[in-house]
C-alpha positions as CSV (number, residue, x, y, z in Angstrom):
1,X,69.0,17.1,121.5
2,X,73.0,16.6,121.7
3,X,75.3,18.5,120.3
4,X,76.6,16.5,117.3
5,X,72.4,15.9,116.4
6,X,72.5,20.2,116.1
7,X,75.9,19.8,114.0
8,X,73.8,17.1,111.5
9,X,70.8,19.2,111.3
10,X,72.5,22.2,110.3
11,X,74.8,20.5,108.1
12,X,71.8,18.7,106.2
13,X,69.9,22.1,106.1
14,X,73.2,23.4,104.0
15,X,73.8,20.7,101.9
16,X,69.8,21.2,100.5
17,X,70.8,24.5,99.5
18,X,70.3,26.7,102.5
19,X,72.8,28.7,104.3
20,X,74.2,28.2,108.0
21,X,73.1,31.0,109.5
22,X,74.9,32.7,113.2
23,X,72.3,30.7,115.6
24,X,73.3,27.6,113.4
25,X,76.9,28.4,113.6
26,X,76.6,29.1,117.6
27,X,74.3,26.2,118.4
28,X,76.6,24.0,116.6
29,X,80.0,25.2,119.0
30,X,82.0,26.2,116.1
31,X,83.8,29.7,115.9
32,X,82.1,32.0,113.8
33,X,84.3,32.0,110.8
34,X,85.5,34.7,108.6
35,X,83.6,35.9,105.4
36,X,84.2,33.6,102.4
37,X,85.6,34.5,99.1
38,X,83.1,33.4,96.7
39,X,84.5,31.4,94.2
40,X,81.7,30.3,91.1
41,X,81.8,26.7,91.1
42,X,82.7,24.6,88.0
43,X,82.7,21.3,86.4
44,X,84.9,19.7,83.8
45,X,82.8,18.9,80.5
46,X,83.7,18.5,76.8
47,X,86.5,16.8,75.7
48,X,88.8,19.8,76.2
49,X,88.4,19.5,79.7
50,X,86.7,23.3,79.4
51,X,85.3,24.5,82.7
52,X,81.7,25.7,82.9
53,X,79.5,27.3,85.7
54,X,77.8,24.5,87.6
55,X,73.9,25.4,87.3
56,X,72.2,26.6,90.3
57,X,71.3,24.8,93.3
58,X,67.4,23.9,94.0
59,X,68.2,26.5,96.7
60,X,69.8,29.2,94.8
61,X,66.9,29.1,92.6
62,X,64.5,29.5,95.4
63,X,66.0,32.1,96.7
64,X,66.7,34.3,93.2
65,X,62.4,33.8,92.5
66,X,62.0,34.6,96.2
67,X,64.3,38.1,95.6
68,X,62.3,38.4,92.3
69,X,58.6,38.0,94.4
70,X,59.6,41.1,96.4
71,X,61.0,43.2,93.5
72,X,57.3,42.7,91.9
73,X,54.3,42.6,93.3
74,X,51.7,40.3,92.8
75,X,48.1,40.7,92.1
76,X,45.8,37.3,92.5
77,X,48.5,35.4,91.1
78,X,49.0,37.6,88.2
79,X,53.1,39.2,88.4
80,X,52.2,43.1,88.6
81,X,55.2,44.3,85.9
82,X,54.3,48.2,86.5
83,X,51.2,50.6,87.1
84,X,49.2,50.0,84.3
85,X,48.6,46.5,85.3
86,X,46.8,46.9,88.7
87,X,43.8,46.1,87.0
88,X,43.0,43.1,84.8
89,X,41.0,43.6,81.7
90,X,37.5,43.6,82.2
91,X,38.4,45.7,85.4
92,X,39.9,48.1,82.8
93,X,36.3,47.6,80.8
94,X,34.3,48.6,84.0
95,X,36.0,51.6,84.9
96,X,35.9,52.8,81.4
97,X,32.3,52.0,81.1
98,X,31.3,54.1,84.3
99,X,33.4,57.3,83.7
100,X,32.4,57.0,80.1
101,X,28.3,57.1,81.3
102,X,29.6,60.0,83.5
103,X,31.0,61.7,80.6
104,X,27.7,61.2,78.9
105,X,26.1,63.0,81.6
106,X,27.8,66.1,82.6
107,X,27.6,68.0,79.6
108,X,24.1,67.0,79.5
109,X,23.3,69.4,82.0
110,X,24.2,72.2,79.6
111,X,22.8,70.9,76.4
112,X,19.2,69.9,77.3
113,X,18.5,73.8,78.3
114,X,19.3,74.8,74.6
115,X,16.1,73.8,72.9
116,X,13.8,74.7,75.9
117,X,14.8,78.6,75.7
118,X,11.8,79.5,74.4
119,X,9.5,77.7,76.2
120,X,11.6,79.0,79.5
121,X,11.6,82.7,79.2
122,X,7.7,81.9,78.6
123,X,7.4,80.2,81.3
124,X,9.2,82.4,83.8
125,X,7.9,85.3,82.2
126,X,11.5,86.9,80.6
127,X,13.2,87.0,77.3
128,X,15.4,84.7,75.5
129,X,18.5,86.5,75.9
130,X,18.1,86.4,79.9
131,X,17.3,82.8,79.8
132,X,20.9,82.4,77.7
133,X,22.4,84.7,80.4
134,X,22.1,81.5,82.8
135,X,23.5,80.0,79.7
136,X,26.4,81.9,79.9
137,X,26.7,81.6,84.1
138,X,26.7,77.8,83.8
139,X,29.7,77.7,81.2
140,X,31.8,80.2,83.1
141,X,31.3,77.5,86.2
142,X,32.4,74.6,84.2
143,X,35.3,76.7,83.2
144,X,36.5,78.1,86.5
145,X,35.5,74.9,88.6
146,X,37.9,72.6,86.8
147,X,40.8,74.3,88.3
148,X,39.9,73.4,91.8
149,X,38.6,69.5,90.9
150,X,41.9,68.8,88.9
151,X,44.1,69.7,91.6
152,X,41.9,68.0,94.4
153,X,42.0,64.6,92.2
154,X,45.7,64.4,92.1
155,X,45.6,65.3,96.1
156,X,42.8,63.1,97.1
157,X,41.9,60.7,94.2
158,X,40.0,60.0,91.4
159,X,37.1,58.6,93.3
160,X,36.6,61.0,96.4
161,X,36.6,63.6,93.5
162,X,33.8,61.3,91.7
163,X,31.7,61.0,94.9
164,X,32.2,64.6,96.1
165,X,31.0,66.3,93.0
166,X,28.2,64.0,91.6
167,X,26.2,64.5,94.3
168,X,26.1,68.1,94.0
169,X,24.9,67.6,90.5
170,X,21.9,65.8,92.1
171,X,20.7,68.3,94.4
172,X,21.7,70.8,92.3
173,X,19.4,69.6,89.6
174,X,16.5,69.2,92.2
175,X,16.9,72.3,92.4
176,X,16.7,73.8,89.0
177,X,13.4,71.7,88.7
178,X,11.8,73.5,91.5
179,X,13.0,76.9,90.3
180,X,10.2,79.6,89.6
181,X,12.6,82.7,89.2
182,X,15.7,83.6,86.9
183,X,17.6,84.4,90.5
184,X,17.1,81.0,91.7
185,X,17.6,79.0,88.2
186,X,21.3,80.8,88.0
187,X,21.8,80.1,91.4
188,X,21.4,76.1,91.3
189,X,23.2,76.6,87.7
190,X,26.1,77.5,89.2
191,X,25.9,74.4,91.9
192,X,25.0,72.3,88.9
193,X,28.2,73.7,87.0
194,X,30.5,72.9,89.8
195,X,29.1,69.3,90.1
196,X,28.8,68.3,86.6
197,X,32.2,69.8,85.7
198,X,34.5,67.6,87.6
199,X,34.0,64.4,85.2
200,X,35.1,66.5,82.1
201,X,38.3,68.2,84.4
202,X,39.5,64.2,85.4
203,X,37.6,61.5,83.4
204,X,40.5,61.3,80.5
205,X,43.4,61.3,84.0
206,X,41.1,58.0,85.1
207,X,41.6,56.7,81.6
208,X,45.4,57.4,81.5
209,X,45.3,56.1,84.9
210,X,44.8,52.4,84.1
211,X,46.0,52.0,80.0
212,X,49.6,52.8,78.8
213,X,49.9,55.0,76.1
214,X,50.3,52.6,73.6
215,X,47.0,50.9,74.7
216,X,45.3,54.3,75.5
217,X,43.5,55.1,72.0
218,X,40.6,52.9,72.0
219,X,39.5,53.6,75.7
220,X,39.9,57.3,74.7
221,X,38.2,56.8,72.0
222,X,35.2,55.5,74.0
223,X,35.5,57.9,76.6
224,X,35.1,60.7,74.3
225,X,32.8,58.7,72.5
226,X,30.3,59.6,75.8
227,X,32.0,63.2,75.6
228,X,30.4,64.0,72.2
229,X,27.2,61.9,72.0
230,X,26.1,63.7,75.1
231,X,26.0,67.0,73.8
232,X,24.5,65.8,70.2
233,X,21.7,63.8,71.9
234,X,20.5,65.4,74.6
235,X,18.7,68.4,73.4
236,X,16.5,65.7,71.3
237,X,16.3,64.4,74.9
238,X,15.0,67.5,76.4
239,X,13.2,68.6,73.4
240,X,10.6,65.0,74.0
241,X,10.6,66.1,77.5
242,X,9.6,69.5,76.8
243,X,7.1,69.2,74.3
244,X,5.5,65.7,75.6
245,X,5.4,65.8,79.4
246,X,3.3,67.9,81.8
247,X,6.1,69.2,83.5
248,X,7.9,71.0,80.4
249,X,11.5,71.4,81.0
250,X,11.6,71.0,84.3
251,X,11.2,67.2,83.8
252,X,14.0,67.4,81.6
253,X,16.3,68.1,85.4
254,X,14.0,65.4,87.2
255,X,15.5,62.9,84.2
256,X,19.5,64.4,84.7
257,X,18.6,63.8,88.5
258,X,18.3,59.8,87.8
259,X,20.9,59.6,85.6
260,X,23.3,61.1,88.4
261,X,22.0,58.9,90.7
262,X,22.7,55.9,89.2
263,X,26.3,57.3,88.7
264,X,26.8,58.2,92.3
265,X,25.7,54.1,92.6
266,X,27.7,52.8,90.0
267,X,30.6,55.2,91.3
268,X,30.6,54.1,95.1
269,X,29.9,50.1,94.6
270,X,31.9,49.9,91.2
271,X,35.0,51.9,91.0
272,X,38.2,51.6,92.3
273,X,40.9,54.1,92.9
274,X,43.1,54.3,89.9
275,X,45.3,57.4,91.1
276,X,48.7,56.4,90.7
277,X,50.3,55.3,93.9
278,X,51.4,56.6,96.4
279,X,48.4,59.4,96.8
280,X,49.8,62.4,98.1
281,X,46.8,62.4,100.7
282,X,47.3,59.5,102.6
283,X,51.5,60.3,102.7
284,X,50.8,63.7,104.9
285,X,48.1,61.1,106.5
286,X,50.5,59.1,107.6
287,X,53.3,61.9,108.6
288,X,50.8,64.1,110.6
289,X,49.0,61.4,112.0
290,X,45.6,62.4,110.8
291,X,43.0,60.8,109.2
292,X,41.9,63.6,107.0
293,X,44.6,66.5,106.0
294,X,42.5,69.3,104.1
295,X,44.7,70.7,100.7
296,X,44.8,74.6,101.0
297,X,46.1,75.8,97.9
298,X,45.9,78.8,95.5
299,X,44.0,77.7,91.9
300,X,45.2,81.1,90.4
301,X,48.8,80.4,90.3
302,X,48.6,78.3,87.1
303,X,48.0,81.4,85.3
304,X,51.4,82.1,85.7
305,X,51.5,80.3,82.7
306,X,50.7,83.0,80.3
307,X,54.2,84.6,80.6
308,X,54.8,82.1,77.8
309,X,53.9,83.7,74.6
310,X,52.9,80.2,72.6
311,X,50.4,79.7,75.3
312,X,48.6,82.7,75.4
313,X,48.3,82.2,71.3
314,X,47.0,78.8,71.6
315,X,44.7,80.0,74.2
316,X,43.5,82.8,72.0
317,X,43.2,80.6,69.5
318,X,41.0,78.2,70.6
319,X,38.8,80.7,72.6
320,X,37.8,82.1,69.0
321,X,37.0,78.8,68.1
322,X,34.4,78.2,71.1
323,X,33.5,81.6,71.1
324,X,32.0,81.0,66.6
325,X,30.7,77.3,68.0
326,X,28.5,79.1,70.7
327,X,27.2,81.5,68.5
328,X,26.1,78.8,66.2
329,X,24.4,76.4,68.7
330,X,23.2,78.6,71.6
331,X,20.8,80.1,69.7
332,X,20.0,77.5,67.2
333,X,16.5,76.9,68.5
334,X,15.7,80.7,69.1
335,X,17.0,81.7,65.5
336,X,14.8,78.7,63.5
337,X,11.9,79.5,65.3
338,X,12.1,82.9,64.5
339,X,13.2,82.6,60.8
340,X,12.0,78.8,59.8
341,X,9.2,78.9,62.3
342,X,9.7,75.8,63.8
343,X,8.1,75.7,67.3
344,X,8.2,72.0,68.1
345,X,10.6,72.0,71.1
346,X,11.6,68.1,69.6
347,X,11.8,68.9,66.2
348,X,14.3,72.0,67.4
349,X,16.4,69.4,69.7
350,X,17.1,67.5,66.2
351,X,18.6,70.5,64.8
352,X,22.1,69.6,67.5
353,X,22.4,66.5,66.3
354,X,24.1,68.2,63.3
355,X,26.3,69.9,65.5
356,X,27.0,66.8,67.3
357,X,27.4,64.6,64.1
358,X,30.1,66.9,62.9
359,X,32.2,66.8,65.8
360,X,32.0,62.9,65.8
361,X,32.9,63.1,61.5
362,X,35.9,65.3,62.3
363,X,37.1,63.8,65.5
364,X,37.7,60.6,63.1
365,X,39.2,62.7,60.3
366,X,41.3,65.2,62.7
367,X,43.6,62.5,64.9
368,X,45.1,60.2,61.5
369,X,45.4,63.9,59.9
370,X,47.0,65.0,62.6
371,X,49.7,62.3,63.2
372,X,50.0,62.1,59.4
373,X,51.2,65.9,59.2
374,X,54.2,65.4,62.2
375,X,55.4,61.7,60.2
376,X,56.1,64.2,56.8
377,X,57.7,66.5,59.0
378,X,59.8,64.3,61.2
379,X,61.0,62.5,58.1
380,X,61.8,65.8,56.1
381,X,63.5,67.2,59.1
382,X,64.9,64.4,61.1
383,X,63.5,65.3,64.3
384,X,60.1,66.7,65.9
385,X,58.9,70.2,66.6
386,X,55.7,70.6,68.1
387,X,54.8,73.5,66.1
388,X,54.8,71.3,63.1
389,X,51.2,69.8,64.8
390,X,49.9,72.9,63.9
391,X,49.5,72.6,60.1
392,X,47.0,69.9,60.3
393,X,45.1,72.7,61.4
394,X,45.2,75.4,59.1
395,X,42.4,73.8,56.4
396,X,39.8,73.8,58.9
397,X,41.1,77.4,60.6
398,X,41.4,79.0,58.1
399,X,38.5,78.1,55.2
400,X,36.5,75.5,56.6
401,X,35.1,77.3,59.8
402,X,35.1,80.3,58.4
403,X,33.2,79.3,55.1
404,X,30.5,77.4,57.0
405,X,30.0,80.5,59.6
406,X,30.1,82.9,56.9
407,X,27.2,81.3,55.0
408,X,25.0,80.1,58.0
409,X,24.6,83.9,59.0
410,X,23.7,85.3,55.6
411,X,21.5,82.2,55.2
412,X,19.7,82.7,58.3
413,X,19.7,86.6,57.5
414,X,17.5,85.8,54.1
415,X,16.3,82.5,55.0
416,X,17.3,81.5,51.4
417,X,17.1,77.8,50.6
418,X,15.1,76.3,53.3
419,X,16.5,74.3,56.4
420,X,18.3,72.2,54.7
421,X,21.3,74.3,54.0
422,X,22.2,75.9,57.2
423,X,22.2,72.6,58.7
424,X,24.7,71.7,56.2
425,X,26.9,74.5,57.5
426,X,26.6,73.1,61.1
427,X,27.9,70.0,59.9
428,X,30.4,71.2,58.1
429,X,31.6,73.6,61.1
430,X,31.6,71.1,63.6
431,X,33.6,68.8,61.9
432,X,36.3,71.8,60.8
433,X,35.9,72.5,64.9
434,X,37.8,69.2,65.7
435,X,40.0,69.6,62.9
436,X,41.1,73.0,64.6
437,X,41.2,71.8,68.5
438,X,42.6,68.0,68.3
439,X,46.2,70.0,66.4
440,X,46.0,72.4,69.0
441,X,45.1,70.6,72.6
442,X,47.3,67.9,71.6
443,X,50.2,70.8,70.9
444,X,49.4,72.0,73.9
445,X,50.8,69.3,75.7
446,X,53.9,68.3,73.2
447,X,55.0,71.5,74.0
448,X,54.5,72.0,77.3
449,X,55.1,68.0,78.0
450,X,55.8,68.2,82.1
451,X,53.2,71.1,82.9
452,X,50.2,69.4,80.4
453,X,47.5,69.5,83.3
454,X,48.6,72.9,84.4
455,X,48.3,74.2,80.5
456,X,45.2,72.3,80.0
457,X,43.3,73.5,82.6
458,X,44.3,77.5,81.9
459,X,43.1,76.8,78.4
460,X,40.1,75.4,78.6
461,X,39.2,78.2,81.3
462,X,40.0,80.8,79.2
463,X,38.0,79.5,76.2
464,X,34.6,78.8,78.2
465,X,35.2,82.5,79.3
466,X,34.8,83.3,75.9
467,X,32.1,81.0,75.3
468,X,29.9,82.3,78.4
469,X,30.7,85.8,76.8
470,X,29.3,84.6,73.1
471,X,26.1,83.1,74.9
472,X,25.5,86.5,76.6
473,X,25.9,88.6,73.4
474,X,24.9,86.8,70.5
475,X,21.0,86.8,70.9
476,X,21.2,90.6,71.5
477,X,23.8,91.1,68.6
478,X,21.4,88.9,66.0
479,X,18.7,91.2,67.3
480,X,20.8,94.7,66.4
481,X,22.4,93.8,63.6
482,X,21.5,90.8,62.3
483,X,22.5,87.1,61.6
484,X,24.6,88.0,58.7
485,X,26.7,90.8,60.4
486,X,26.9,88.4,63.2
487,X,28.6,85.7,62.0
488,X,30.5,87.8,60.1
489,X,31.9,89.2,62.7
490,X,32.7,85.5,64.3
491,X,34.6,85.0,60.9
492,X,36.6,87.4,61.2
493,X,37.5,86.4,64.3
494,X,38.2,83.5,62.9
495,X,40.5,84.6,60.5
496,X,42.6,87.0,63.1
497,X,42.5,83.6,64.9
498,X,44.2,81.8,62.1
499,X,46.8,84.9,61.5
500,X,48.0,83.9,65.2
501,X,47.7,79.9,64.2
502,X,50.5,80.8,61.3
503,X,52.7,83.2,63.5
504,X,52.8,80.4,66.5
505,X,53.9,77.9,63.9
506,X,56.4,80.4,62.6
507,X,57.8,81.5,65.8
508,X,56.3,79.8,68.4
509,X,59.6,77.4,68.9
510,X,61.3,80.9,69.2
511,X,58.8,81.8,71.9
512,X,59.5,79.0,73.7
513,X,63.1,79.0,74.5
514,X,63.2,82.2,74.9
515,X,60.4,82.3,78.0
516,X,61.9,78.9,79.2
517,X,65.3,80.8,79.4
518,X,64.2,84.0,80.7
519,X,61.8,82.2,83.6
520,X,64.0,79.3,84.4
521,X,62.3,76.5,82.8
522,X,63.7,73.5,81.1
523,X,61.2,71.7,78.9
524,X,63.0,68.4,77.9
525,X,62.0,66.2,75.5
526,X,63.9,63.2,73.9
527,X,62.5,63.2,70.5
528,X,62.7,66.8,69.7
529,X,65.6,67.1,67.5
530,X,67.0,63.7,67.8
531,X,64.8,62.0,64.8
532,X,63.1,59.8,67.1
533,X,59.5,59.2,65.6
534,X,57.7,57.6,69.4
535,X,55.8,60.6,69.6
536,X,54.7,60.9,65.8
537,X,53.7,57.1,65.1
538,X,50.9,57.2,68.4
539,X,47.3,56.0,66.8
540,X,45.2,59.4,68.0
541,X,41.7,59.3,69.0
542,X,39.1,61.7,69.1
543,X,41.0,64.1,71.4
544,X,44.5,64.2,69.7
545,X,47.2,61.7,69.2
546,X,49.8,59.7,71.8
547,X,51.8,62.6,72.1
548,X,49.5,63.8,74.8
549,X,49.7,60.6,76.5
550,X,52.7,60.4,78.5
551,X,53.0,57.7,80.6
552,X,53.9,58.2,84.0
553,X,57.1,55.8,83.9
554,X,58.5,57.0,80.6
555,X,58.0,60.5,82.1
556,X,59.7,59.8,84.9
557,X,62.9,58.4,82.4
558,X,62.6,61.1,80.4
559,X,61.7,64.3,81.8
560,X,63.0,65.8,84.7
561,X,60.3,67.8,86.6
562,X,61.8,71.5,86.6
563,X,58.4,73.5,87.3
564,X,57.5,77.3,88.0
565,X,56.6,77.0,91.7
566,X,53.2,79.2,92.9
567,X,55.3,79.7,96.2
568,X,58.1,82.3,96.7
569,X,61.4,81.0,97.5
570,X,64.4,82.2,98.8
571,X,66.4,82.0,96.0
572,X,65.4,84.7,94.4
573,X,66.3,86.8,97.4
574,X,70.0,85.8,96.3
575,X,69.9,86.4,93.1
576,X,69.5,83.1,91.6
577,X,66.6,83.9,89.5
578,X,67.1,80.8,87.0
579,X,68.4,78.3,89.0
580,X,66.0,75.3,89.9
581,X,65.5,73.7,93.2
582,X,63.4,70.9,94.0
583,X,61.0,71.8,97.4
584,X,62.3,69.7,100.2
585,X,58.7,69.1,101.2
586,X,57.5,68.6,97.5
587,X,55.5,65.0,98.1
588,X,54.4,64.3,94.6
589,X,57.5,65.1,92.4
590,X,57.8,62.5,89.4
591,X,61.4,62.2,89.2
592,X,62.2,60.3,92.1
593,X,65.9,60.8,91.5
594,X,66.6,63.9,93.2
595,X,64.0,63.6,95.9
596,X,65.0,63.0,99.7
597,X,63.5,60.4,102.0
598,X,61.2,60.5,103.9
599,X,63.4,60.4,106.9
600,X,65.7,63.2,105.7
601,X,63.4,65.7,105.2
602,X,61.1,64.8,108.0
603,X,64.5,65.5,110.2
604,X,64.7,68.9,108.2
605,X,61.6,70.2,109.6
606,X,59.6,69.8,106.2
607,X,57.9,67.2,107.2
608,X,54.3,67.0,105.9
609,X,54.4,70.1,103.7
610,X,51.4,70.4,101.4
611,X,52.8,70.0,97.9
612,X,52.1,73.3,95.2
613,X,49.7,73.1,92.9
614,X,51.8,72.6,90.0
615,X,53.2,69.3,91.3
616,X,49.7,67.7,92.0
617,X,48.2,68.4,88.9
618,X,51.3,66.8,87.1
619,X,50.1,63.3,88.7
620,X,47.5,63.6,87.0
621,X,47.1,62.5,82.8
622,X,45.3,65.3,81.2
623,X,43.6,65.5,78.2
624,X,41.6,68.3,76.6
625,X,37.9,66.9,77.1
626,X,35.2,67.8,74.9
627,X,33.1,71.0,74.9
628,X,30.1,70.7,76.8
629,X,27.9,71.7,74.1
630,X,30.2,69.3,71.7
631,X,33.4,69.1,70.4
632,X,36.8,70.3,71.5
C-alpha cells in the first residue's frame, strides 16, 4: 500500500468518528503533533444567531456507551446497576425457597425430641429429667456453634458453609437413631447441634445477600415463615412417628435424615454463592498463591462486647425471655401427661402447635407495632433514638408474658379448668414472646448498626445458655416445688427483666456514648438526631423492621467502619488508647475509602494477613433468627 493510500485510510477512519491514533500518525509520515486544546464545537441556529453544542458524533456516542459498558457490568444482557441485582427474580425465588426449606429443618432437630421424652427415658431405661439434660446439651451447641459458622460464612461463603454443615446433620442424625445409651444420644446431639445450627446463624445473611432493604420484608417474611412453622409442626411430626411406627422415635431421626439429604441436593445443584463480592477467601487465595487458605481465628473475642452496658441489658433481657419460653414448652408433654393424663405421643405433639401459633400471631402484630412506636417518636422529637424501639415492648414484657406464665403454673398446679385453658396461656405467651424479641433484636442492631453480626451472635449465645439451663432445671424444680411456684418464679424473672427493659430505655443512650467514648468507638448513624425518618418507615417482618437491614452500599455511604479489634496493637503501647486505625492487612473492611491497595500493602509486608473476626462477620447481613423451639 503507498503512502498517500495510509494518509486516506487514516483520514477516513477520523472523519467516521474515530481518532488518529500514534501508529496512524507515524504510518502516515506526519510529525506527531502537539496536544490539542479542545474547543466544544458549535453551530449557528435560531434567528439570533445563538451558538449551541453540535450533538455528538456516531463515534462519540460509541465510545461514551462503550466507557459506560465497563463502569457496569452486565449479566445476560441485563445492565448489573449494583449487588443486589446479580440475580434475576426467580433466581432470587430459588434461593429463598432452599434456605427457607433449610430453615424448616434445623430447628426440627430440637423440636421432634420434645413430645417423645416419655417414651425415651422408657426406652433407654432413665428419667425424664435426664432425657431433657440432652435437651439442654443440644441448645447450648446451637448457641455456641453459631459463633464459629457466622464468621466462616463471611470468610468462605454462604454455600461452603451450607455444604460443610448439612452433612453433619446427616450423619449426625444416623447416629442418634442408632443410639441405645444417654452417653451416646448426647454425643451425636452435640454433632447434630453443630450441623443443624449453621442455617439459623446465616440463612437471614443469604436473604440480605440478594434483596435490598427496601425489597427485603417479604423474603424475610418467608424465610422466617420456615423459622417458625418448623418448631410448631414438628413435634406433631414426631409425635405420628412415635406413636404409629415400629421404630418409636428413632424413626423420627431416620425422617430428619431425608429431609437433610435432599437439602444437601438441593444445596449443591441449586444454589449459588450470594456472599457479597469480593470473598475474603479467594483474595488471600490469590495473594498466597494457594488454593485453600484455612481462617484461624479466636470466636471469643466478640464478647468483648459486653463492656457496653446497653448490651449486656438487652442480653439479660432476652435470656429471661427464652429462659420462661423453655420452661413452658420443654416440658409440655411431661407436665400433661402427668396432670391431664394424656399419653398419646400425637395427641401431646398437638399441644406445640399453640406455642407455634402464637409466635406466628405475634410476629404479625409485633413488626407494624414496632415501626408504628419509632414514627410517634421520630415525629414528636424530630429525630431517632433507638431506645425509643423499646416501648413497643413493654405490653408484652411486662403483663402479657408475665400474666400468661403466672396462670399456666397455678393452672397446671390444680389442673383447674381442663386443657383448654393452659393452652390458652401458651398462645397468649408466645405471641407476647415476639412482641418482646422483634423490639429488642431489631434494637440490637439500630444501636449497634456497624457491629450487628458481632452483637447478634453474643446474644443469641447467651440466651440459649439460659435456655439449656431452664431445660436442665425445670423438670426437677416442677418436681420440688411445683408448677405454680415454678412459673412463678419465671415471672418474676420476668418482671426484674422488664425493670432492666425501662432503665435501658431511660439511660441506655447514656450508656452508649459513654462506653463508645471510653473504648474508642464511634457508632455513626445519619438519622439519629437529624429527623430523617429512612429507618422508621421500613415495612418489618417477622424478625423486626428495615432498621436491621442495612444494605451493604448505604453502609458503606454512611457508616464508617471504626471496630474494637480482637488483636492487640501497638497503639496502645503509646498511649493512644482512643484513637482508631484501620489494619493495614484488614481484607474485608466496608469503607473502601481509607483502605490501601493491594499493591501498597502487599509492598508493606502485610500481604495476605487473615482479617479479625469483627471485620468478617460485618460482611455478613445478620438478623436475629428464630428460636429453635419457636419464636425469637
Amino acid at each position: 500500500m503507498s503512502h498517500d493510500q495510509k494518509v486516506s485510510v487514516t483520514d477516513f477512519a477520523h472523519d467516521q468518528g474515530g481518532e488518529k491514533t500514534v501508529q496512524d500518525e507515524v504510518a502516515a509520515g506526519s510529525k506527531l503533533p502537539s496536544p490539542p486544546i479542545p474547543v466544544p464545537k458549535t453551530v449557528q441556529t435560531g434567528e439570533g444567531g445563538e451558538e449551541e453544542p453540535e450533538p455528538p458524533s456516531i463515534g462519540e456516542t460509541e465510545k461514551q456507551g462503550r466507557e459506560k459498558d465497563v463502569e457496569s457490568a452486565r449479566d445476560g444482557g441485563n445492565e448489573v446497576k449494583d449487588v443486589f441485582d446479580r440475580f434475576t427474580k426467580w433466581e432470587k425465588v430459588r434461593i429463598v425457597a432452599i434456605v427457607s426449606y433449610s430453615a424448616f429443618i434445623a430447628p426440627m432437630t430440637s423440636s421432634v425430641f420434645l413430645p417423645s421424652i416419655p417414651e425415651m427415658s422408657v426406652d433407654l431405661n432413665t428419667s425424664a429429667a435426664v432425657i431433657n439434660y440432652t435437651v439442654c446439651i443440644f441448645i447450648a451447641t446451637i448457641g455456641i456453634a453459631p459463633l464459629i459458622w457466622s464468621p466462616l460464612s463471611g470468610f468462605y461463603g454462604r454455600r461452603p458453609v451450607y455444604l460443610a454443615s448439612m452433612p453433619i446433620m446427616v450423619v449426625s442424625s444416623i447416629g442418634v437413631a442408632l443410639s441405645r445409651t444417654v452417653g451416646q444420644i448426647i454425643a451425636t446431639r452435640i454433632l447434630q447441634g453443630i450441623g443443624s445450627s449453621a442455617v439459623l446463624a446465616v440463612g437471614a445473611g443469604t436473604v440480605g445477600d440478594i434483596y435490598r432493604p427496601t425489597e427485603r420484608a417479604n423474603a424475610m417474611g418467608y424465610y422466617y415463615t420456615g423459622v417458625l412453622i418448623g418448631p410448631a409442626f414438628s413435634p406433631l411430626i414426631a409425635g405420628l412417628f412415635t406413636e404409629y411406627t415400629a421404630l418409636t422415635w428413632r424413626s423420627t431421626q431416620y425422617f430428619l435424615v431425608g429431609c437433610a439429604v435432599i437439602s444437601v441436593l438441593l444445596t449443591f445443584f441449586f444454589l449459588p454463592e450470594t456472599h457479597h463480592p469480593p470473598i475474603p477467601h479467594e483474595i488471600l487465595k490469590a495473594e498466597r498463591g494457594r488454593k485453600f487458605v484455612p481462617y484461624i481465628f479466636n470466636p471469643l473475642s466478640i464478647l468483648g462486647l459486653f463492656r457496653w452496658p446497653n448490651i449486656c441489658a438487652i442480653a439479660f433481657v432476652s435470656s429471661c425471655v427464652l429462659l420462661e419460653t423453655y420452661c413452658f414448652i420443654v416440658p409440655l408433654a411431661t407436665a400433661f401427661k402427668e396432670v391431664y393424663g394424656i399419653t398419646n405421643v400425637a395427641l401431646s405433639g398437638c399441644l406445640y402447635i399453640a406455642n407455634g401459633g402464637g409466635n406466628i400471631i405475634g410476629a404479625r402484630i409485633a413488626g407494624p407495632w414496632c415501626d408504628a412506636v419509632v414514627k410517634r417518636y421520630l415525629k414528636k422529637r424530630g429525630y431517632r433514638r433507638p431506645e425509643d424501639r423499646l416501648k413497643a415492648s413493654l405490653l408484652g414484657l411486662g403483663f402479657l408474658m408475665p400474666a400468661s406464665s403466672l396462670a399456666f403454673g397455678w393452672l397446671l398446679q390444680y389442673a383447674a379448668g381442663g386443657v383448654a385453658p393452659p393452652l390458652i396461656c401458651i398462645i397468649i405467651n408466645g405471641a407476647a414472646q415476639m412482641m418482646v424479641l422483634t423490639p429488642l433484636n431489631t434494637y440490637a442492631i439500630d444501636a449497634n448498626q456497624s457491629r450487628s453480626a458481632e452483637v447478634i451472635a453474643v446474644n443469641n449465645c447467651v440466651r440459649y445458655l439460659f435456655s439449656a439451663a431452664a431445660s436442665a432445671f425445670v423438670l426437677p424444680l416442677a418436681d420440688a416445688i411445683g408448677w405454680g411456684w415454678t412459673m412463678t418464679f419465671c415471672t418474676f424473672l420476668l418482671l426484674l427483666s422488664c425493670a432492666v427493659m425501662v432503665a435501658t430505655i431511660r439511660w441506655g443512650e447514656r450508656w452508649r456514648e459513654t462506653a463508645n467514648e471510653k473504648h474508642g468507638y464511634h457508632q455513626q448513624s445519619n438519622d439519629e438526631r437529624h429527623g430523617e425518618s429512612a429507618s422508621a418507615t421500613g415495612s418489618a417482618s417477622g424478625s423486626g423492621s428495615k432498621d436491621e437491614e442495612v444494605s451493604l452500599g448505604d453502609h458503606i455511604n454512611s457508616h464508617p467502619e471504626l471496630e474494637l479489634d480482637d488483636h492487640d496493637h501497638d497503639d496502645h503501647d503509646h498511649g493512644h488508647e482512643h484513637e482508631h486505625t484501620d489494619r493495614p492487612g484488614s481484607l474485608v473492611a466496608l469503607n473502601p475509602a481509607p483502605r490501601r491497595p493491594a499493591v501498597e500493602r502487599a509492598n508493606s509486608g502485610s500481604r495476605g494477613e487473615l482479617p479479625p473476626v469483627g471485620e468478617v462477620l460485618k460482611r455478613t447481613v445478620s438478623l436475629s433468627g428464630g428460636s429453635v423451639h419457636g419464636g425469637g
